[in-house]
N, C-alpha and C positions, 0 to 999 in steps of 0.2 A: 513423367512418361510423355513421349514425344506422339502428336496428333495421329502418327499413326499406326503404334500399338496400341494406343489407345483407343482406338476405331477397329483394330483387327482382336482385342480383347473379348470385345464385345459380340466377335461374331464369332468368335474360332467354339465361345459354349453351345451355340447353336448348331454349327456346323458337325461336332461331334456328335448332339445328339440327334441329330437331322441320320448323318453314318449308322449308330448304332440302332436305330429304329428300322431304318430300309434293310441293316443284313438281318433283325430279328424276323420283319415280315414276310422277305424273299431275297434271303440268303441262298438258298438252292437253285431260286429263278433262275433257268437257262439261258442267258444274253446273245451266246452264240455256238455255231459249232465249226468243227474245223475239217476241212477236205484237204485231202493226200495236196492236191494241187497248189491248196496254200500254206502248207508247211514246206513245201519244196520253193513257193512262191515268194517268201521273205513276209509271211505273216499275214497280206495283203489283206485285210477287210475284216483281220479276225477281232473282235469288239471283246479284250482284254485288259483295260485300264480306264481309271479314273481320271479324267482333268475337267478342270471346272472354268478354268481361267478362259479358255475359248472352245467353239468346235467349230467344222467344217462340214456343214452339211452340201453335199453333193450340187443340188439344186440351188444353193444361196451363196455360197463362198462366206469366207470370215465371220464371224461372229464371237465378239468380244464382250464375255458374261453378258450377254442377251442381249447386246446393241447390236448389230450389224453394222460394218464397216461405213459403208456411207454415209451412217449416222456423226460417224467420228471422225471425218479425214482432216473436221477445222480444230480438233482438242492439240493439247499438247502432249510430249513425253511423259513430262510428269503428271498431268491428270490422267494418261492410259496407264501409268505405273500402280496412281492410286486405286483406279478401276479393275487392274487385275489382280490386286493385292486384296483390298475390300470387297470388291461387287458393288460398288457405289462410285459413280465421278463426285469429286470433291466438291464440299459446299465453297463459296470464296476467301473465306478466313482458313479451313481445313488447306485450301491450296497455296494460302501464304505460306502456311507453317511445313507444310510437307516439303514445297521447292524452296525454304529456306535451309528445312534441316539435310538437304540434299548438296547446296550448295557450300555446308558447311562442311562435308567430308567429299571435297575434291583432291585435296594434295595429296600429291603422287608420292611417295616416299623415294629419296633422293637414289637409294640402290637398283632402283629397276631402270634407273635412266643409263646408270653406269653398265648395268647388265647387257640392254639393248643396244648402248652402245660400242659394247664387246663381242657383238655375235657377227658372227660371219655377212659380210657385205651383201653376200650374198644369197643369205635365207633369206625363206617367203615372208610375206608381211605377218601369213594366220602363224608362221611360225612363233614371230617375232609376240605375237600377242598372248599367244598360248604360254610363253616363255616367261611372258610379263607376270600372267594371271599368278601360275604356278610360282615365282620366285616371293609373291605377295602372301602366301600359304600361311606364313608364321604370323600373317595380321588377323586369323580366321578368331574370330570369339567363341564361334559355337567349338573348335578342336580346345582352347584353352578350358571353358565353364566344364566341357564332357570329361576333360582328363581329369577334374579336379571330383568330378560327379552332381549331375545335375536331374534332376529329374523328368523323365519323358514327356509330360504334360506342359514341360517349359523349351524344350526344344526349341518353337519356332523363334522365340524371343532373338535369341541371339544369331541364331539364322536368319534374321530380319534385320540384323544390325548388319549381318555379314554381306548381305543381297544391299541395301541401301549403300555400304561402301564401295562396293564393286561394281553396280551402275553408274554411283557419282565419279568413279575414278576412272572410268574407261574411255572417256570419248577424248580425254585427256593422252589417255594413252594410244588410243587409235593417233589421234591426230601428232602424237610422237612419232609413231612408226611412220606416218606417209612420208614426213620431215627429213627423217633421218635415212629411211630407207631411197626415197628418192632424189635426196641432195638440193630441198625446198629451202635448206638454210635451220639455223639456229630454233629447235625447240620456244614454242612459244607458251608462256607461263598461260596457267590457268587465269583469267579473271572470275576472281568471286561472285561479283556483284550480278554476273551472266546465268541465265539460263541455260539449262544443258544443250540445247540445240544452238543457241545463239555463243555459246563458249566453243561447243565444236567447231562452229565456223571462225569464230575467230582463234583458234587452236591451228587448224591447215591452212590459216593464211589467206586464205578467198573471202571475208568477212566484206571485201568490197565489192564482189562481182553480184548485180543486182537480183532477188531472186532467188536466190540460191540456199540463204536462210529458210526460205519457205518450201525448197524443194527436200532440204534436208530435216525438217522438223515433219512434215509429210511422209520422208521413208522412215524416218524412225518410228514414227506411229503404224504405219502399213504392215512391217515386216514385224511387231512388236512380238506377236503369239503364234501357233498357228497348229490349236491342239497339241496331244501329247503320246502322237504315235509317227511325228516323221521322225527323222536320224537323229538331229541333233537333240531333241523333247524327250527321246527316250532313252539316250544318252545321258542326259543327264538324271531322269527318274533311276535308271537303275543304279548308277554311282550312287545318289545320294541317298538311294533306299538304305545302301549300307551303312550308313550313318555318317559316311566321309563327306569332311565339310564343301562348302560350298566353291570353295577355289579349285579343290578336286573336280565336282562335279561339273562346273561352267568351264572347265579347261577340257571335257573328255566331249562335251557335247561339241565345243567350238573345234575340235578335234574329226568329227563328224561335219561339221559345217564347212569343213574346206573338201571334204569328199567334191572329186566333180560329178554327181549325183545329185547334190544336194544345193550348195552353198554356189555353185559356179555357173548354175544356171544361166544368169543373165549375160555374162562375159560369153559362152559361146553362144548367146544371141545374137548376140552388138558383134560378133566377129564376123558372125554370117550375114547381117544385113553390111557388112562396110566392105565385103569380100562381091556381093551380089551390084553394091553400088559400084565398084569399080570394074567391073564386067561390061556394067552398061552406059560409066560415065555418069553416074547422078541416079537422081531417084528412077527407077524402072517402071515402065508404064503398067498399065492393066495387064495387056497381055503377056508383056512380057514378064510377069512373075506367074500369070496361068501355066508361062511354059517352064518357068522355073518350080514352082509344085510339082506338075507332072513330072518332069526328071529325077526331083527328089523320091516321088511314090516309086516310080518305076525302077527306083535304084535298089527300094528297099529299107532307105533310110526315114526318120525322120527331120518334120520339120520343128527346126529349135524356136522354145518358145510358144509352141501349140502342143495342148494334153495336158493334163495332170493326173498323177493318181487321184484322187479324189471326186474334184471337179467333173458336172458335166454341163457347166453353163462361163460363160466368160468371167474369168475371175475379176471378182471387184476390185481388189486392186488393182488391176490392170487400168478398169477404169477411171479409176482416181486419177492416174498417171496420164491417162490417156487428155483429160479432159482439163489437169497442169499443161501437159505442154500446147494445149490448143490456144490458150489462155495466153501463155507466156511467149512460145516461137512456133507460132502455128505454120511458118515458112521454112523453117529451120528442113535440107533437104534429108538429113538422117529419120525426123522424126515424121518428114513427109512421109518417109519409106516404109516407118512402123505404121502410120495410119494405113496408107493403101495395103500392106500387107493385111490389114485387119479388114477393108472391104471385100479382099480376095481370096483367102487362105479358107476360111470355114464353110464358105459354099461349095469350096474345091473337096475339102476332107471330107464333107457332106457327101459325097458321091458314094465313099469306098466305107461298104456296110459296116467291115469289121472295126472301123472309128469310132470308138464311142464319146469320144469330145473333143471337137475339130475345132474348139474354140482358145483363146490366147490365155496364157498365165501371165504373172505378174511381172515374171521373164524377160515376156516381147516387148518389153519399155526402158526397162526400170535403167538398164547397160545406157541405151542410147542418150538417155535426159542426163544420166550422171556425164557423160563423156561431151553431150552441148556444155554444159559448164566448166569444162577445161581438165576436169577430174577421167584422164587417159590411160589412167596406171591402172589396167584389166584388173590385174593381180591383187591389186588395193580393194576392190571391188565387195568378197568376203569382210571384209571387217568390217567395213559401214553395215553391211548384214549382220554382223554380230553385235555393234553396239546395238542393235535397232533390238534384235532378238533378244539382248540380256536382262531386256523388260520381262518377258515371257518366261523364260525360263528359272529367273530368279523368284519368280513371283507363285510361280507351278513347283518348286522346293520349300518354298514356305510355308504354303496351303497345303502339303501335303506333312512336312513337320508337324505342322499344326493338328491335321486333324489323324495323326497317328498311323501313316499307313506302312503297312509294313516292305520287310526288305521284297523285293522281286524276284522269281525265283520260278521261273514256269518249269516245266517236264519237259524233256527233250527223248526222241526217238531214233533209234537206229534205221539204215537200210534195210535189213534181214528184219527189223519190227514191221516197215511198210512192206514186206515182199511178202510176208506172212499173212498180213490182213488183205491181200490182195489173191493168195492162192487160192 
């Protein structure tokens, strides 16, 4: 038994009966209730599911099983892996054996290379990824053990096999698509011996440009979780409540994750801060982004980059990023442009009551630091968000195999239901 079913063995008996005690004592407790306003509103605040793996409290940003982000921006992938999987970052012998049994299910199987390199020149990269996930379907353990019949209580096991193949396989297959999608040159083999962050960089080719390993072992930790009620979180909970395996599931969320809603965030950041710089010939002074805010309120729009659902304090990751690139290209003029916007912008929002948080998401960075290091391709953008997220959401299918939760399935309402409760 590999260190860490062995670790999640041990918790998953507690974890059930941890479950079955809180629905015997307040199984009826009320959690929440729902207004006309947010069933028309796309669910907005309604407090309907379980995830354990991280939350988001309003007030503090990120929080990954009871750390807080800035506790964790110096771990790696695979110690955030093992932390969402267990509830415990790994002791140092636990982390040999976990990032070795990780590095031992890297290779990509030879048909998805040919696949990708079959598809139209010109699909998108989450295409190209989604494509991949889905053609790797028939590697799934937990669809072969279920066909044969396995019992519910063992579920997660093989779901845990399927979740550790499909993180270790992916940053491989990201760094296929940039390659081949943007004509980087010949597919670069996995090195074994590498860590996932340090194999990704040396996968797209930049393994020399200084930095940059540390900026990408940084987003993949940042973006890892982020609860289990945005798009892609609950894309995946509900595919996998039906018991379809995990390739299904991480292809329907990643599916979600190229929504421009969601996943695209930061690209129409970085367009508008590179569109604002060339307005004004370089980084724009003080006032002149006071008068650039103003124009945006007055338009009606907003400003990309500033808000979140959730949030009503500056997201921490932001910070993390903010206080990389101070570190690394504190002159660099794109990322001048993100810091002054962040002197300027939330004093500005501050004015207009109906704001309720005029302050930056992880958005207002994350575009411009990836695009200092040579990485231009917007549209590439998403997928480095998905390897990063397939920590979270692999790990939030497994905890929930594990501890038995059933398919999802809420009550839905007609117009003529609400026109009626309202006459």
């Amino acid at each position: 038994m590999s260190v860490i079913s062995e670790k999640l063995s041990k918790k998953i008996d507690v974890w059930r009966q941890e479950a079955r005690e809180l629905l015997s004592k307040g199984g009826s407790r009320v959690l929440s209730e729902v207004t006309v306003a947010q069933a028309y509103g796309g669910m907005r605040g309604v407090r309907a599911l379980i995830c354990d793996t991280s939350r988001v409290p309003q007030d503090e940003g990120l929080i990954v099983r009871g750390m807080h982000l800035s506790k964790l921006v110096d771990k790696t992938p695979e110690e955030i892996y093992f932390l969402l999987l267990t509830g415990d970052l790994p002791a140092k012998d636990e982390l040999y054996s976990f990032s070795n049994d990780l590095k031992s299910r890297k290779q990509v199987p030879g048909y998805v290379w040919d696949l990708l390199k079959a598809m139209p020149k010109d699909s998108h990269p989450m295409a190209m990824l989604n494509t991949a996930i889905l053609v790797m379907q028939k590697e799934s353990l937990f669809a072969v053990e279920y066909s044969i019949g396995i019992h519910k209580d063992d579920h997660w096991k093989s779901s845990l096999e399927d979740a550790l193949n499909l993180v270790a396989r992916l940053p491989a297959i990201a760094a296929g698509i940039y390659r081949l999608k943007f004509k980087k040159g010949d597919i670069i083999p996995s090195d074994p011996a590498m860590d996932l962050t340090g194999d990704y960089v040396h996968m797209l080719g930049v393994s020399d440009v200084p930095d940059f390993k540390d900026l990408m072992r940084l987003y993949l930790v940042a973006h890892c979780d982020h609860e289990g009620g945005n798009v892609s979180a609950l894309a995946n909970q509900v595919i996998s409540s039906s018991l379809a395996d995990m390739y299904y599931s991480l292809s329907g969320a990643f599916g979600g994750l190229a929504g421009p809603l969601h996943g695209l965030a930061n690209q129409e950041s970085l367009k508008w801060i590179l569109e604002i710089m060339e307005k004004y010939g370089g980084t724009p002074s003080i006032e002149q982004i006071k008068k650039i805010v103003a124009e945006i309120i007055s338009s009606g729009k907003v400003i990309p980059g500033y808000g979140h659902a959730v949030l009503r304090v500056t997201d921490p990751r932001f910070n993390a990023f903010l206080d990389f690139g101070k570190k690394h290209f504190p002159n660099d003029p794109i990322f001048l442009t993100v810091a002054r916007l962040y002197e300027v912008v939330p004093g500005e929002l501050k004015k207009i009551e109906k704001i309720k948080n005029p302050w930056p998401n992880v958005d207002a960075v994350t575009g411009a630091i990836l695009y200092y290091y040579g990485l231009k391709e917007f549209s590439y953008y998403t997928v480095v968000f998905a390897v990063s997220r397939s920590l979270g959401l692999t790990a939030q299918t497994v905890i929930n195999r594990a501890v038995l939760t059933p398919i999802l399935r809420p009550k839905s309402v007609s117009t003529q239901f609400i026109k009626d409760l309202l006459s």
